[in-house]
Backbone bond lengths (Angstrom), bond angles and torsions (degrees), N, CA, C in turn:
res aa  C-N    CA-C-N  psi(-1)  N-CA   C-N-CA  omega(-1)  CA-C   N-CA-C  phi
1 X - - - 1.450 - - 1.517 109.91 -
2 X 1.537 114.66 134.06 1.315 104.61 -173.95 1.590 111.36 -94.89
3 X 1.368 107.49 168.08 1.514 113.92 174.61 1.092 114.33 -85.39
4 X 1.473 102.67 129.21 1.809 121.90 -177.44 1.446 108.19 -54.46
5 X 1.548 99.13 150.77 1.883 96.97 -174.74 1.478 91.47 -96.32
6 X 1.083 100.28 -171.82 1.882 129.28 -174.12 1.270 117.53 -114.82
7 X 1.345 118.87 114.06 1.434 111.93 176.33 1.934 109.49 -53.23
8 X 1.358 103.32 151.31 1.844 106.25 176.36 1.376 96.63 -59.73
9 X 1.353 136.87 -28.17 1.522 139.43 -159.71 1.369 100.97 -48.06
10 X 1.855 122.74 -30.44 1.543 142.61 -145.90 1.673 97.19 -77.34
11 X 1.425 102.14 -35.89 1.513 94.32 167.98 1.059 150.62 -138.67
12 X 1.638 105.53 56.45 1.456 143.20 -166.59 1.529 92.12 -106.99
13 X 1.705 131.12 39.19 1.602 123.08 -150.03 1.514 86.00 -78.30
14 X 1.374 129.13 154.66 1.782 146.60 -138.87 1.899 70.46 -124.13
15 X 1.396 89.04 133.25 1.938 125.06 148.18 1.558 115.70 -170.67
16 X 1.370 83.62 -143.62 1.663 98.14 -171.37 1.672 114.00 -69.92
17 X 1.286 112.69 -10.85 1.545 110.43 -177.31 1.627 101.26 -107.19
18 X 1.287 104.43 170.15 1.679 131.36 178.07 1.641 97.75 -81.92
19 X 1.370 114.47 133.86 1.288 115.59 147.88 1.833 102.98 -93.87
20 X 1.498 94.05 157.25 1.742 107.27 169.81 2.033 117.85 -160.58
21 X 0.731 110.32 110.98 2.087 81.14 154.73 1.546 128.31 -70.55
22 X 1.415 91.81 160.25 1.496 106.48 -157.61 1.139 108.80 -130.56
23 X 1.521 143.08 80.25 1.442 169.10 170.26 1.586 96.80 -20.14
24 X 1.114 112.15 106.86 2.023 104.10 169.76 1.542 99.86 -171.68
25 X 1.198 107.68 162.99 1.591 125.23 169.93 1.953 94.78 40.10
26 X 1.005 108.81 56.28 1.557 110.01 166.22 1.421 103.21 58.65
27 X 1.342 145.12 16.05 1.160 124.25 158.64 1.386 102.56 -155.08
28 X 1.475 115.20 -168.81 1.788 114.86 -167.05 1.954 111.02 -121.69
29 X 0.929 75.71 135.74 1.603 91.34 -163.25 1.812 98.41 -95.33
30 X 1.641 104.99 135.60 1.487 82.91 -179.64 1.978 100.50 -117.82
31 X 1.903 110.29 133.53 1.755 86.63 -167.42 1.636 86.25 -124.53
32 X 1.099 121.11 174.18 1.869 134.19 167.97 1.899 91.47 -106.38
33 X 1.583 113.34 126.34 0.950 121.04 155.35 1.440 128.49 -130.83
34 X 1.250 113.36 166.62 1.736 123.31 -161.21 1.330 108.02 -157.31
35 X 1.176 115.99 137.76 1.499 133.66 -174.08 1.587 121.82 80.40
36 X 1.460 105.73 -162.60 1.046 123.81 157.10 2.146 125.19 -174.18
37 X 1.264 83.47 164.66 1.484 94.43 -145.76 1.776 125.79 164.58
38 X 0.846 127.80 -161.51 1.642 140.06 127.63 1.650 118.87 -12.28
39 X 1.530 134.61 100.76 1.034 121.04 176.87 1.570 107.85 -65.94
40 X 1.593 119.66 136.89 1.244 108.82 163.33 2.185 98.79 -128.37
41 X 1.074 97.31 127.91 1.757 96.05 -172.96 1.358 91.28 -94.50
42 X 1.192 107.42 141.58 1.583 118.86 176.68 1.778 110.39 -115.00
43 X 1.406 135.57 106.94 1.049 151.79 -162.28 1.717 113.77 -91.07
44 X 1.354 130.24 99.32 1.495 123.21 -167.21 1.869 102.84 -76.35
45 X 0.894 118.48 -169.32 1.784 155.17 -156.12 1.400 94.69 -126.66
46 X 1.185 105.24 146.81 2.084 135.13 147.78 1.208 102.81 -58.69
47 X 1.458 131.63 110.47 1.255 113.00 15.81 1.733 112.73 -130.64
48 X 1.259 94.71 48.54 1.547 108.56 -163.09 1.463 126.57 -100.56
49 X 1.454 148.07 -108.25 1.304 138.61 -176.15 1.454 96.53 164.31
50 X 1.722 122.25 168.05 0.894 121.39 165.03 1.458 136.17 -59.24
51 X 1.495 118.02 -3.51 1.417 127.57 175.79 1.530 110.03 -68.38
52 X 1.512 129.93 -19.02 1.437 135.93 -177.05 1.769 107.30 -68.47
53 X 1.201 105.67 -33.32 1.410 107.94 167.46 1.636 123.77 -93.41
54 X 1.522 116.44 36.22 1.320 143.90 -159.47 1.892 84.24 -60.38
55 X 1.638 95.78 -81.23 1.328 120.51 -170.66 1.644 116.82 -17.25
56 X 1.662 99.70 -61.18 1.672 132.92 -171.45 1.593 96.21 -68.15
57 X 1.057 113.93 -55.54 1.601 106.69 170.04 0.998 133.23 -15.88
58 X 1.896 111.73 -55.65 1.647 129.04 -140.71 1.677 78.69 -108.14
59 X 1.326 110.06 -53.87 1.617 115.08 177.38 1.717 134.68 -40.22
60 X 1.697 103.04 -37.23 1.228 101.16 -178.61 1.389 99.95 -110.05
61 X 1.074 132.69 8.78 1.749 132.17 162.82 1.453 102.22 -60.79
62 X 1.645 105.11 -66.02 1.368 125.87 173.24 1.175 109.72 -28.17
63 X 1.699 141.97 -71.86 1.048 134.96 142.82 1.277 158.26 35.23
64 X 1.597 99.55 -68.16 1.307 132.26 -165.25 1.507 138.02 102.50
65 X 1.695 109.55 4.57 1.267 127.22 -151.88 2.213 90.17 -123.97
66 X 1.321 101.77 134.40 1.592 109.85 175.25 0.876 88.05 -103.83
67 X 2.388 106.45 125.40 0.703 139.07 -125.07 1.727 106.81 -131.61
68 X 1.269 135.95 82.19 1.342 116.40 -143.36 1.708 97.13 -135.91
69 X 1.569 117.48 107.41 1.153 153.15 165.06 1.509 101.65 -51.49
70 X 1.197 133.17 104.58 1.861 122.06 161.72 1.618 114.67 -104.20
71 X 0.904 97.44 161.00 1.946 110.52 171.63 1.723 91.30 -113.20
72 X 1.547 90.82 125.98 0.993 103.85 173.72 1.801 126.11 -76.83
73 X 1.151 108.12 138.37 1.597 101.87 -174.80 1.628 104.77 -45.32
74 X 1.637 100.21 136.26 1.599 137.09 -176.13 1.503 98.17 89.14
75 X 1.596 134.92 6.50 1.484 106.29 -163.30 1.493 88.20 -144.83
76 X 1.548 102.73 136.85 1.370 120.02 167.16 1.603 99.83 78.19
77 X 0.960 128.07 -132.10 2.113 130.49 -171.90 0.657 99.60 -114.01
78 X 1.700 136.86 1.38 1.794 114.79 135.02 1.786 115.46 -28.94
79 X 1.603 96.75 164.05 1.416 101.11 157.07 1.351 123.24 -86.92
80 X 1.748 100.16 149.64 1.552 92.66 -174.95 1.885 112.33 -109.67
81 X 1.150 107.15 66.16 1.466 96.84 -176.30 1.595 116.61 -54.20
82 X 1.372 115.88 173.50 1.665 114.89 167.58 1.365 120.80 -71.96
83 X 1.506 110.05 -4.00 1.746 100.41 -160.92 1.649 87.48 -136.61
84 X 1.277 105.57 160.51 2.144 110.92 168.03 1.100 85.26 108.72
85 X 1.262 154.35 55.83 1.201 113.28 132.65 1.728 125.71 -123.26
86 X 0.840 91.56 50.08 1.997 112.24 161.36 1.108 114.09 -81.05
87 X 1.134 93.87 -178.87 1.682 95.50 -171.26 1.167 114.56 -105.30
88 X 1.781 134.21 -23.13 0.851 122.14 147.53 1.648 134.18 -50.81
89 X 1.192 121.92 -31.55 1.511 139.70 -172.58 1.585 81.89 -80.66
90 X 1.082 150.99 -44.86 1.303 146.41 -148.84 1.669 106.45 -78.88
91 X 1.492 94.77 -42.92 1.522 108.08 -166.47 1.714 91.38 -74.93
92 X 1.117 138.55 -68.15 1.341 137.77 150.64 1.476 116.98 1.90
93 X 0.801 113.56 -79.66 1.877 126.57 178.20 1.948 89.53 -58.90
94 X 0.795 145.41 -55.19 1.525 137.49 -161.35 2.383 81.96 -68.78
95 X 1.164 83.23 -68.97 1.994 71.26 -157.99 1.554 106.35 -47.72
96 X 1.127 94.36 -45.53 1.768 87.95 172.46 1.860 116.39 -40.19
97 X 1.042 101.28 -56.25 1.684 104.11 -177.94 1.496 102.67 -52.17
98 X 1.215 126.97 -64.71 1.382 132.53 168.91 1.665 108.33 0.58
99 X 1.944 89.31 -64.79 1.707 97.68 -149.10 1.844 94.82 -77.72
100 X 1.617 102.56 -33.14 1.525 91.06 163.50 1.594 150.69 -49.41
101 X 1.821 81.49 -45.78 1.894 71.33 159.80 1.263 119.18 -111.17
102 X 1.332 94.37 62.85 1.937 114.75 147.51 1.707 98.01 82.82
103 X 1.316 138.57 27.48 1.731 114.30 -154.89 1.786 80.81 -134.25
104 X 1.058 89.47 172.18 1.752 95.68 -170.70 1.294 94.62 -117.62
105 X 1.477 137.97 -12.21 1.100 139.15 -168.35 1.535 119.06 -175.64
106 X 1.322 125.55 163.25 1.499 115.90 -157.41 1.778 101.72 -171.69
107 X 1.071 117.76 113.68 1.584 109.56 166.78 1.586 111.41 -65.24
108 X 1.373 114.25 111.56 1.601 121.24 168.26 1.206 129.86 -73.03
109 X 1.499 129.70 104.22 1.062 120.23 168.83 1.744 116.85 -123.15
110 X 2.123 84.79 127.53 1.592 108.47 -159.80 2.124 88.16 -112.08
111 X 1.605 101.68 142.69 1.281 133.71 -159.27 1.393 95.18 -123.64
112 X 1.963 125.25 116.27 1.157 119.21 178.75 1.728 123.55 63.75
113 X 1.381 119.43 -118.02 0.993 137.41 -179.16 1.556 102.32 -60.79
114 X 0.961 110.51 -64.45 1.627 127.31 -167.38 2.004 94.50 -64.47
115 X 0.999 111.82 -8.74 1.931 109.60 -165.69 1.906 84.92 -83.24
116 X 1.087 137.59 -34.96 1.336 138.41 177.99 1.907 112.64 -60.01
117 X 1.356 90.35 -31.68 1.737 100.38 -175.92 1.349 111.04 -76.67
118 X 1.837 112.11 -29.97 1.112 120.71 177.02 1.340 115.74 -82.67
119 X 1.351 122.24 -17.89 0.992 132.63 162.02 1.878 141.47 -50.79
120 X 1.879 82.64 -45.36 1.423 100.99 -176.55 1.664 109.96 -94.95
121 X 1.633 115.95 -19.95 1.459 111.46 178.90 1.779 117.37 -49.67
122 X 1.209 100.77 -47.62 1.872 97.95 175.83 1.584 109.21 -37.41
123 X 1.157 108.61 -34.76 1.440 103.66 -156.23 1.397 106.19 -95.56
124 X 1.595 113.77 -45.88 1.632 104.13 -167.35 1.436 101.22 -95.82
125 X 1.640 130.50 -7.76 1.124 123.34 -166.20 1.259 100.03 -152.54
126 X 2.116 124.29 72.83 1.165 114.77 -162.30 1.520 106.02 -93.84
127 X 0.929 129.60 -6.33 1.626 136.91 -169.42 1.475 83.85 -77.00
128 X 1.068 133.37 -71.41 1.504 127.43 -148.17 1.277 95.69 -66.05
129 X 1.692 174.70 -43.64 1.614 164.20 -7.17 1.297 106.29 110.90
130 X 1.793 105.49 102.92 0.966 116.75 156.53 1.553 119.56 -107.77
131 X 0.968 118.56 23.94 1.642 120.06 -167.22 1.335 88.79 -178.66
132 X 1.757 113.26 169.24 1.152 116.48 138.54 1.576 96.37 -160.21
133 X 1.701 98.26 166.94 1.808 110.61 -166.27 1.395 79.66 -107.95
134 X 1.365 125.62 177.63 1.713 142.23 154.56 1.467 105.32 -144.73
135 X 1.188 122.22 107.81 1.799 123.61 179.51 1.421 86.52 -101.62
136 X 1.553 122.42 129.57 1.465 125.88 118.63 2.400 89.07 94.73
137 X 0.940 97.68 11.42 1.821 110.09 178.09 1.255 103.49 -131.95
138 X 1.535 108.79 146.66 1.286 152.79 131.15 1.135 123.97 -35.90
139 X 1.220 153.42 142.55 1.268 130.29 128.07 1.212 139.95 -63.27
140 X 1.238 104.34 145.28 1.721 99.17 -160.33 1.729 136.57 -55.24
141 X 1.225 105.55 -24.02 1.221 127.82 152.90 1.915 125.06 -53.18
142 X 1.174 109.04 -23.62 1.412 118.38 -176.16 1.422 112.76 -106.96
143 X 1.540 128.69 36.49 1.205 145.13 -155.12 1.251 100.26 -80.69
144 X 1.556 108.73 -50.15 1.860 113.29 -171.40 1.369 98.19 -85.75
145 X 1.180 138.85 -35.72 1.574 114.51 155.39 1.389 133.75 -42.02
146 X 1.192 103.59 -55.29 1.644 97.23 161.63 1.576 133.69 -60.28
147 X 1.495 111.78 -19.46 0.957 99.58 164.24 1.453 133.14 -92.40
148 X 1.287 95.35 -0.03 1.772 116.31 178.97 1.666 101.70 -68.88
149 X 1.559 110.84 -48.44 1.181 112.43 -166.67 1.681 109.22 -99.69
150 X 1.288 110.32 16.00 1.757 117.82 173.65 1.557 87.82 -87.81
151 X 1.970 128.04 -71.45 0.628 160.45 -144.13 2.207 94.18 -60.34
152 X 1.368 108.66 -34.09 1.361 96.84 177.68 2.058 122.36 -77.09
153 X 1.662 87.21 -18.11 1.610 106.84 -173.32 1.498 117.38 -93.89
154 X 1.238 118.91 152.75 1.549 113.13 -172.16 1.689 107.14 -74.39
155 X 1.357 105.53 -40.83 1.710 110.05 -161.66 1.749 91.66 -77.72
156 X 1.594 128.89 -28.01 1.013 127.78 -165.06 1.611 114.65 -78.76
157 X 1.356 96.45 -16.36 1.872 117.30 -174.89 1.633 91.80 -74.56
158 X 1.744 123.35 -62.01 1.338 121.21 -177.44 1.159 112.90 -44.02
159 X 1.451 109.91 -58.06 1.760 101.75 173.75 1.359 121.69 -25.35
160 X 1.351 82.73 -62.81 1.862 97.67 -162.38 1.161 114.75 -53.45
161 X 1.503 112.88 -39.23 1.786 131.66 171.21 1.514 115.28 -33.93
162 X 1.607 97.40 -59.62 1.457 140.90 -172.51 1.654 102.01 -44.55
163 X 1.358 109.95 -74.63 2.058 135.53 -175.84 1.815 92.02 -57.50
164 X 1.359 116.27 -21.35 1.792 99.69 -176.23 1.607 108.57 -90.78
165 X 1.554 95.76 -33.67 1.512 100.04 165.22 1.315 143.13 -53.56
166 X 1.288 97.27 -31.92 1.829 110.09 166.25 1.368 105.98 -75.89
167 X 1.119 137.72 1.47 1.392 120.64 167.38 1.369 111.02 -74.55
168 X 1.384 121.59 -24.53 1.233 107.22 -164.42 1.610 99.90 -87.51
169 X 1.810 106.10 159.34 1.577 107.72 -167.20 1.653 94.23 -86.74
170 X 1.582 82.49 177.85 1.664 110.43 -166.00 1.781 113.03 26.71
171 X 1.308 142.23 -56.67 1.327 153.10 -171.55 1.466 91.20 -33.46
172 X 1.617 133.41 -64.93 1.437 135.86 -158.57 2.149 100.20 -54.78
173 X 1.249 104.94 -51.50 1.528 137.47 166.03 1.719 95.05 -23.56
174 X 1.163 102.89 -76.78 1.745 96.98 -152.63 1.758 106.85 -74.58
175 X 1.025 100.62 -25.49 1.705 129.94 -175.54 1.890 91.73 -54.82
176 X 1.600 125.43 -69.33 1.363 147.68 -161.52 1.665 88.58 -54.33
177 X 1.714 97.62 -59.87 1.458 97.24 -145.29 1.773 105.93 -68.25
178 X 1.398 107.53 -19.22 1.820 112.10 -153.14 1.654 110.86 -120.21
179 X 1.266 119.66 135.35 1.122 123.60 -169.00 1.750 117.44 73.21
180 X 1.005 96.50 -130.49 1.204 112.63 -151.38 2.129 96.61 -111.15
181 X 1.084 89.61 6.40 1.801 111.09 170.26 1.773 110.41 -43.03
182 X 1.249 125.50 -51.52 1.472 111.38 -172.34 1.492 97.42 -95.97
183 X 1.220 124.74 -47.71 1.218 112.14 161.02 2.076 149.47 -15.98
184 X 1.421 81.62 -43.22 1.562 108.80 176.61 2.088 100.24 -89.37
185 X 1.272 109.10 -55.38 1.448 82.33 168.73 1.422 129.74 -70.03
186 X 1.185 123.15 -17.10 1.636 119.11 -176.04 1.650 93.68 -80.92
187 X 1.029 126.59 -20.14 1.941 130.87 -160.18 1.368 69.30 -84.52
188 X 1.458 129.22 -88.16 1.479 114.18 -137.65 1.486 120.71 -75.64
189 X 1.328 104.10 19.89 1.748 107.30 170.49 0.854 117.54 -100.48
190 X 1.766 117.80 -24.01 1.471 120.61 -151.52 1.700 99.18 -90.49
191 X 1.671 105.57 -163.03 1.334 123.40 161.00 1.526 113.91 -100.72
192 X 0.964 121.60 178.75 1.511 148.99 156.32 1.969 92.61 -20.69
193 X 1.383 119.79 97.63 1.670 101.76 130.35 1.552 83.93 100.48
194 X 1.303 124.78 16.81 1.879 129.95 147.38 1.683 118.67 -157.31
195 X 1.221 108.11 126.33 1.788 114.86 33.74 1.500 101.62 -95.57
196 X 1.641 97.59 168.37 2.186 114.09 138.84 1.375 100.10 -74.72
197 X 1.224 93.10 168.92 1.499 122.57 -164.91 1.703 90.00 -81.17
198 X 1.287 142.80 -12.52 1.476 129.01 -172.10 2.141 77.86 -99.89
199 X 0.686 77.83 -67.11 2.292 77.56 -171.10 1.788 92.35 -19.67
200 X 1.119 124.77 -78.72 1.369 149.61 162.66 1.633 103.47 8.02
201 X 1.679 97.86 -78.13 1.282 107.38 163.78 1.412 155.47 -113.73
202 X 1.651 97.54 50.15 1.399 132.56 152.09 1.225 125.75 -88.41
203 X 1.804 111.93 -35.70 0.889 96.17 142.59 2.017 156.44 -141.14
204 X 1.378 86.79 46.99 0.973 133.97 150.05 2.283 109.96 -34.02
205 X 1.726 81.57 -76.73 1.518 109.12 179.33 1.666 95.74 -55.58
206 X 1.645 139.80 -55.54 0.922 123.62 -161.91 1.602 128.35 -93.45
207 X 1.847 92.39 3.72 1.563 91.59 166.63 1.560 114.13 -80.13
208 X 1.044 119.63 -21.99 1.881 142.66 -172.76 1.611 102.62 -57.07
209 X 1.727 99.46 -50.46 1.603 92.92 -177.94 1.174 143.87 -42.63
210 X 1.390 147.92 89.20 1.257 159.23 -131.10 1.818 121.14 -39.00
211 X 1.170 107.28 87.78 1.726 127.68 174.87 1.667 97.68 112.16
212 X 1.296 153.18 4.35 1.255 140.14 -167.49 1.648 107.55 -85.79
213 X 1.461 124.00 -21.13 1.174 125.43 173.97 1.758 111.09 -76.39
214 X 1.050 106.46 -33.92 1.522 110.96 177.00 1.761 105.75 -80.31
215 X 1.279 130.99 -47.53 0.983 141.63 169.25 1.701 114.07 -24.89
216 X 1.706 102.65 -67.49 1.054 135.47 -156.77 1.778 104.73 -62.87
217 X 1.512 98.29 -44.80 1.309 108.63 -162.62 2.088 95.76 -83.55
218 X 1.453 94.79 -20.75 2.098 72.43 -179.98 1.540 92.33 -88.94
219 X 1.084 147.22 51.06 1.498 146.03 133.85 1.654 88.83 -71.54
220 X 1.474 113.23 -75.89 1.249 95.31 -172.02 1.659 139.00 -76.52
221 X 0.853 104.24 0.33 1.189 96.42 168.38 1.620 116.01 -97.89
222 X 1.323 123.47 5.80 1.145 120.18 170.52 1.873 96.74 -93.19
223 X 0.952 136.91 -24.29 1.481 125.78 -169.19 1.862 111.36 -69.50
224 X 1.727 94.90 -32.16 1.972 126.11 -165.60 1.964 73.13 -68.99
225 X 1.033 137.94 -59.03 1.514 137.64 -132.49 1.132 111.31 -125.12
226 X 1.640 116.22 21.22 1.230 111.00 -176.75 2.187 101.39 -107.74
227 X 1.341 119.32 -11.57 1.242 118.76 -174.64 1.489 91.44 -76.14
228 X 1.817 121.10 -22.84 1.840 88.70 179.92 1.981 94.37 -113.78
229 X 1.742 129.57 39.80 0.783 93.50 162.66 2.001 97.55 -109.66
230 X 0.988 131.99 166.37 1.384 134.25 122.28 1.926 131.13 18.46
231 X 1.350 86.23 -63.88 1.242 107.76 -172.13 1.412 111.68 -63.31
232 X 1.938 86.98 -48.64 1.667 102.66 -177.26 1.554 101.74 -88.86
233 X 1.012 147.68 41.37 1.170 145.88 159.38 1.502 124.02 -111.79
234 X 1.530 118.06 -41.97 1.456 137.58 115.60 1.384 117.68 -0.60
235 X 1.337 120.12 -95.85 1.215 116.39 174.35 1.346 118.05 -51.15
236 X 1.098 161.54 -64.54 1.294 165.88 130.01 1.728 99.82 24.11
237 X 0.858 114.54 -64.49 1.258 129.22 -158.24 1.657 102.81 -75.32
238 X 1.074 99.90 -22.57 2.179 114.97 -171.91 0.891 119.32 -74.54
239 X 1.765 111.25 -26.24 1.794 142.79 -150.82 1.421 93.42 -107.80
240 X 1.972 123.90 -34.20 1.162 93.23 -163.76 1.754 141.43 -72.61
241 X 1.349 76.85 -17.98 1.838 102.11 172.02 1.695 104.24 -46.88
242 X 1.555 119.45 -17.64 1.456 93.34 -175.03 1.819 116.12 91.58
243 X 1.083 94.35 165.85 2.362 92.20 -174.73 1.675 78.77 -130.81
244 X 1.892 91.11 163.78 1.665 105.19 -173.27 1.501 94.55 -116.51
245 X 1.627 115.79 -1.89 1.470 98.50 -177.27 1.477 117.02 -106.81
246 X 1.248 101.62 172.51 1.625 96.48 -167.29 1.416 104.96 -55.31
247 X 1.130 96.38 164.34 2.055 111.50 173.09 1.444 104.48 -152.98
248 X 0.961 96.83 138.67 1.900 109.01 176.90 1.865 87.09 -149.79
249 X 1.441 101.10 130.27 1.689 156.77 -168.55 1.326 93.11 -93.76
250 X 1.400 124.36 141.82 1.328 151.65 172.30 1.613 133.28 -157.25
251 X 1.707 100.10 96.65 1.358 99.97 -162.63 1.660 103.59 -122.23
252 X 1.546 121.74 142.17 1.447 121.11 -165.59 1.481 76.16 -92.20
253 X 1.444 111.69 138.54 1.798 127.25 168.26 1.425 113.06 -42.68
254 X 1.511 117.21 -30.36 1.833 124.97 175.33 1.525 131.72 -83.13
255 X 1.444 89.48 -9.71 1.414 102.70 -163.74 1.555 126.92 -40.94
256 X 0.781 172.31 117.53 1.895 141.69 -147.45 1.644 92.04 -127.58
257 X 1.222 108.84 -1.39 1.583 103.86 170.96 1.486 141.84 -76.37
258 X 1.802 103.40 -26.99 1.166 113.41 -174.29 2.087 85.97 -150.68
259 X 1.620 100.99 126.97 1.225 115.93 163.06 1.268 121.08 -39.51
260 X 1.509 135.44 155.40 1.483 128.57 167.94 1.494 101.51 -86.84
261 X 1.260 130.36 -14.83 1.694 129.43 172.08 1.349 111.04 -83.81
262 X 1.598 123.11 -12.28 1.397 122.80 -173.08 2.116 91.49 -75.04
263 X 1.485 102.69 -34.23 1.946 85.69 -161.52 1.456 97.12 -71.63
264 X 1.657 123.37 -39.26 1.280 128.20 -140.39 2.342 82.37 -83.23
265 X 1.500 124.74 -17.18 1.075 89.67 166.60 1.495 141.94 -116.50
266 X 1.679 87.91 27.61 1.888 134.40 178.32 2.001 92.24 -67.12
267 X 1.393 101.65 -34.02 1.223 93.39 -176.74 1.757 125.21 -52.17
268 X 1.707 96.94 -31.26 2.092 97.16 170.64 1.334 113.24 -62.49
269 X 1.359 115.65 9.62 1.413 101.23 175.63 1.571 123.20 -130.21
270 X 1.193 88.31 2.53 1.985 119.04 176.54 1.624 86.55 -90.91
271 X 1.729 109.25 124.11 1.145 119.59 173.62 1.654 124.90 -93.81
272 X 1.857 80.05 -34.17 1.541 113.57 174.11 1.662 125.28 -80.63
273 X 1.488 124.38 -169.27 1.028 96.07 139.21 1.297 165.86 -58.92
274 X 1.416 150.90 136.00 0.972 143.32 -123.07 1.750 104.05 -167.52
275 X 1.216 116.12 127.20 1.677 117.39 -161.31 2.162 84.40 -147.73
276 X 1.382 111.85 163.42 1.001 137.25 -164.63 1.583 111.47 -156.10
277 X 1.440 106.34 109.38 2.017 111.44 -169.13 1.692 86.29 -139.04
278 X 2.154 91.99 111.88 1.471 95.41 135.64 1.192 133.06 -121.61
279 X 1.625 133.31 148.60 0.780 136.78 -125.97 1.822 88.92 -124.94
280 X 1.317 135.51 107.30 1.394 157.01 160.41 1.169 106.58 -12.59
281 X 1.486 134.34 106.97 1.906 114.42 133.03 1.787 79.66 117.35
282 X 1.095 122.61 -29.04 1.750 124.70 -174.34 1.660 124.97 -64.25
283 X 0.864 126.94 172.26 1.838 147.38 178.51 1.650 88.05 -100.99
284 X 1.476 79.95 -171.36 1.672 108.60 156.36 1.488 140.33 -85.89
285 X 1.870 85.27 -3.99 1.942 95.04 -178.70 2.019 98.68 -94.63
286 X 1.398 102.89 35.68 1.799 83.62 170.03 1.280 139.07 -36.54
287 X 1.435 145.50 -12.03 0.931 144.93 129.89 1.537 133.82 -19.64
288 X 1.576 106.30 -65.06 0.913 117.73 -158.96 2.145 100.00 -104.54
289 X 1.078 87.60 -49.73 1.769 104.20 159.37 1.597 127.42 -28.98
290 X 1.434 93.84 -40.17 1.362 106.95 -169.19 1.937 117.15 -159.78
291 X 1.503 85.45 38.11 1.811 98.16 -171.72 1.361 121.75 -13.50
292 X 1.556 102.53 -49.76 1.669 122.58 -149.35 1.385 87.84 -90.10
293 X 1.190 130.10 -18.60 1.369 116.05 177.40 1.506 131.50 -113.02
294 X 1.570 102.14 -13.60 1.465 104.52 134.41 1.323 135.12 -75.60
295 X 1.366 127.47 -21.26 1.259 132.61 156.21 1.469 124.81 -30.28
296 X 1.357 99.02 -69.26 1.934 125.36 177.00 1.208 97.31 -44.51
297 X 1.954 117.48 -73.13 1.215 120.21 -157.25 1.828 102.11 -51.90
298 X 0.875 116.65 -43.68 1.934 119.92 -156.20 1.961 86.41 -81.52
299 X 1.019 130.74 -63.32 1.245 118.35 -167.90 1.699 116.40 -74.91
300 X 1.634 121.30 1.53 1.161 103.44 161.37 1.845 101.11 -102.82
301 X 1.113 112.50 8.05 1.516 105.61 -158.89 2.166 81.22 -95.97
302 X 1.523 120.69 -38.90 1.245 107.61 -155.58 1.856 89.43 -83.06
303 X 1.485 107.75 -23.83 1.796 102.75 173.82 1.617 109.58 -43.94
304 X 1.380 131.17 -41.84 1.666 113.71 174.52 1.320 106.39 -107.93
305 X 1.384 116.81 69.94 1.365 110.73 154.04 1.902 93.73 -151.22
């Protein structure tokens, strides 16, 4: 018997910000925004939605900075087409939104999966990027380093186990959507004491929503298959020049996903300034792990720029 899907309604969750879609790069993007000011786009993680940057939302409105949460195409009330999800096409669809809601420019900050998108905008789409954050990523270029240094650690071996497993079709699919499936990946990233059992099943509810588990998972399997396609060779090559805008690195001390030597050697490719914050006792969900202290770090880091 299969598991019931989720109406999109599941993650339209009601506060202090506006939900809307946002017409760009041929399809509609759906984000929650708050304030005004400074665009800063906030980019979520596998296997989550723009609600993970709930906290940062309410925080950098407060601020002075308009505050705009996206779902990344295939996830949450984005559209879910069959094709886009690379990272070039990704970075594309993010500047596009930019120019949609009206801003000429926007410091990006991409979380996990999305920290690669933030990665690559300097380069293929530098007009739109004046900054960018990276929580809990690598740069994309430093792939076999990280796996050099996953490959020496026990929790870093599961990972690694984990990213080969999603290659395979449909099996990764039923695994995400059923049981205790999103649960077990957010547990083995985090720290001590997240998720709660309501985090759990929020999003839980928003992997269910009809195609976002399949969606979600060809992010990764296009990154595993992009050094022998074309496409990914291209990009590779776009990145190596390095970005001129600032970047400041964000890694929870637990993380088992990304090495603490993988950010400090992200720095050969930071042209600009370039800063490195880990954050004690944390996972890989810093955001949500440790709100108040990703909060501080990102709103005193965007105060001098």
């Amino acid at each position: 018997m299969g598991v019931p899907p989720t109406d999109v309604s599941a993650v339209l969750v009601e506060g202090p910000w506006r939900h809307r879609l946002v017409a760009a790069h041929g399809a509609r993007f759906h984000v929650a925004e708050l304030g005004e000011g400074p665009l800063v786009l906030l980019l979520h993680d596998f296997p989550q939605f723009w609600w993970a940057w709930r906290a940062q939302v309410v925080a950098l409105a407060a601020a002075g900075y308009r505050a705009v949460a996206m779902d990344l195409r295939g996830y949450g009330a984005s559209d879910k087409p069959p094709r886009g999800y690379d990272t070039p096409t990704s970075a594309a669809d993010v500047a596009a939104v930019v120019r949609a809601l009206g801003e000429r420019d926007a410091v990006v900050v991409g979380h996990g999966i999305a920290g690669r998108t933030a990665w690559a905008l300097p380069s293929l789409h530098p007009e739109e990027v004046r900054g960018i954050v990276v929580v809990g990523a690598a740069h994309p270029l430093l792939s076999r380093h990280v796996l050099r240094e996953r490959l020496g650690e026990a929790s870093g071996l599961a990972t690694t186990r984990t990213a080969f497993a999603r290659q395979l079709p449909a099996l990764p699919e039923r695994r995400l959507v059923s049981g205790d499936g999103v649960e077990r990946v957010l547990r083995e990233r985090s720290g001590p004491g997240w998720p709660a059992p309501a985090d759990v099943e929020r999003y839980r509810e928003a992997i269910r929503v009809p195609f976002v588990a399949h969606s979600a998972l060809e992010y990764h399997r296009w990154i595993a298959r992009s050094a022998l396609r074309a496409d990914g060779r291209r990009f590779a090559a776009a990145l190596r020049g390095g970005v001129e805008v600032p970047v400041l690195q964000v890694r929870g001390e637990l993380d088992p996903t990304v090495p603490a030597g993988a950010l400090e050697a992200a720095g050969r490719y930071a042209r600009g300034p370039h800063r490195v914050v880990e954050v004690p006792g944390v996972g890989h969900h810093v955001p949500e792990e440790a709100p108040e202290r990703m909060t501080t770090t990102l709103t005193g880091w965007l105060a001098r720029w």
